[in-house]
C-alpha positions in Angstrom: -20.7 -34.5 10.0 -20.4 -35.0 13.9 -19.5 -33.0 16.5 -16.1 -35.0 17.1 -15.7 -34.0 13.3 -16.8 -30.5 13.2 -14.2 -29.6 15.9 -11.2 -31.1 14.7 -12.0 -29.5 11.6 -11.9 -25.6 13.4 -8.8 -27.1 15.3 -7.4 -27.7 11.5 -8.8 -24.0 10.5 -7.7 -22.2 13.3 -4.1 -23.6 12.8 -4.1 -23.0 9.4 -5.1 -19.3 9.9 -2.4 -19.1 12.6 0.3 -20.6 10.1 -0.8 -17.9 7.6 -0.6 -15.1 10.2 2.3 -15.8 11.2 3.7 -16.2 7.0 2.6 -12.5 6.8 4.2 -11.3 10.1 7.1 -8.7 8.6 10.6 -9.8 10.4 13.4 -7.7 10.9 14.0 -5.8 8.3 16.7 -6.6 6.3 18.9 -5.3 3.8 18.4 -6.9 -0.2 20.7 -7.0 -2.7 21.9 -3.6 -3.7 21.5 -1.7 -0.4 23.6 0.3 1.1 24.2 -0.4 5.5 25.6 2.8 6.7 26.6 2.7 10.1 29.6 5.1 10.3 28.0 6.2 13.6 24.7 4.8 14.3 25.8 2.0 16.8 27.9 4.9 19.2 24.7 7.4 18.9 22.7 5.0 20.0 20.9 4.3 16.5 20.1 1.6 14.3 22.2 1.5 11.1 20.9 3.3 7.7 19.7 0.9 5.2 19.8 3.2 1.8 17.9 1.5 -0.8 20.1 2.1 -3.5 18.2 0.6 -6.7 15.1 1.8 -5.7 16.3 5.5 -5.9 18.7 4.1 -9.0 15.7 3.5 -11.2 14.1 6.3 -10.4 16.7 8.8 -11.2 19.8 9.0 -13.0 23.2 9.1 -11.2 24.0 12.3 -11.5 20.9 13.6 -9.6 22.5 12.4 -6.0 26.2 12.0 -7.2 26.4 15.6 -8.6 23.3 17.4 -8.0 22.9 16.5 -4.1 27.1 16.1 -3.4 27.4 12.7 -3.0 30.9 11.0 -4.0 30.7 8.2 -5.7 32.9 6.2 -3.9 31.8 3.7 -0.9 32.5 5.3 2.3 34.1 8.7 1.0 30.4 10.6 2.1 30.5 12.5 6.2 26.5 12.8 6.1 25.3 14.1 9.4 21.3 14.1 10.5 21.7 17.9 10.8 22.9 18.3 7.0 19.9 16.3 6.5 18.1 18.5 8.5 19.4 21.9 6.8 18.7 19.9 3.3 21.9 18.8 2.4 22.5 15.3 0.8 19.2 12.8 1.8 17.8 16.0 2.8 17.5 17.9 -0.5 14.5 15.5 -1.3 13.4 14.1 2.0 12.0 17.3 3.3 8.7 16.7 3.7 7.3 17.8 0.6 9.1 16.0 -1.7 9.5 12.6 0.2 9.2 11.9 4.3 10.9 14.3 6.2 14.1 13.5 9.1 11.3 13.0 11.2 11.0 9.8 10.5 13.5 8.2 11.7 12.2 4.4 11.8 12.5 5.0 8.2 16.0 5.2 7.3 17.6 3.6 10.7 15.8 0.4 10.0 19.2 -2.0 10.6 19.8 -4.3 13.3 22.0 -2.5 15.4 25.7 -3.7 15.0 24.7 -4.4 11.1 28.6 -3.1 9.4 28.6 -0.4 6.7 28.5 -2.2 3.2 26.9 -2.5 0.0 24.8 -5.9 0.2 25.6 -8.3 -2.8 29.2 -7.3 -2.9 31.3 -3.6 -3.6 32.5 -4.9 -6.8 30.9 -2.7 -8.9 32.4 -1.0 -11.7 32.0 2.5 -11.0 34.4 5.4 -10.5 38.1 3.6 -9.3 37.1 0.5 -10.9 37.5 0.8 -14.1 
């Protein structure tokens, strides 16, 4: 191989290792099907919006563990959480304490949204829950 060669082939290499860097670079994160944006407050307290992963807690645990158990209604919008019911383990805070799951100390966490993201369930509020049927 010659030397004219050999270097277009690391120019070919080292792009092709920057195009894979760059595929593996996370983005902003994003909400998937089945989350839940909350932003009742977020944007004014200077915040990014809540993104609840909904289905990931879902098939982990049966409804009535957060929609009896912890207090939350099971109707969109019908839930005043504040961060310092969270912190005196109300609501989110009953498991994410800590011990259980990551404390309110990390807020990064939960308030991953783009800020001005609107409260909704992602993939549509149709559901056929309580109200629906």
């Amino acid at each position: 191989m010659t030397g004219r060669c050999r270097r277009a082939g690391r120019r070919h290499l080292a792009a092709l290792v920057a195009a894979a860097a760059l595929a593996v670079v996370p983005g902003a994160p994003q909400a998937e099907y089945g989350d839940v944006v909350l932003n009742k407050r977020s944007d004014q307290e200077g915040m990014r919006p809540v993104i609840f992963p909904h289905w990931f807690h879902r098939i982990r645990f049966r409804c009535a563990v957060c929609h009896f158990e912890l207090g939350f209604k099971m109707r969109v919008g019908a839930n005043d959480v504040l961060m310092s019911d969270i912190i005196d383990g109300k609501f989110c805070g009953m498991c994410h304490n800590g011990s259980i799951a990551w404390g309110p100390d990390r807020c990064d966490l939960c308030h991953s949204g783009l800020p001005g993201q609107k409260s909704r369930i992602v993939g549509g509020h149709g559901t056929k829950g309580p109200g629906r049927w």
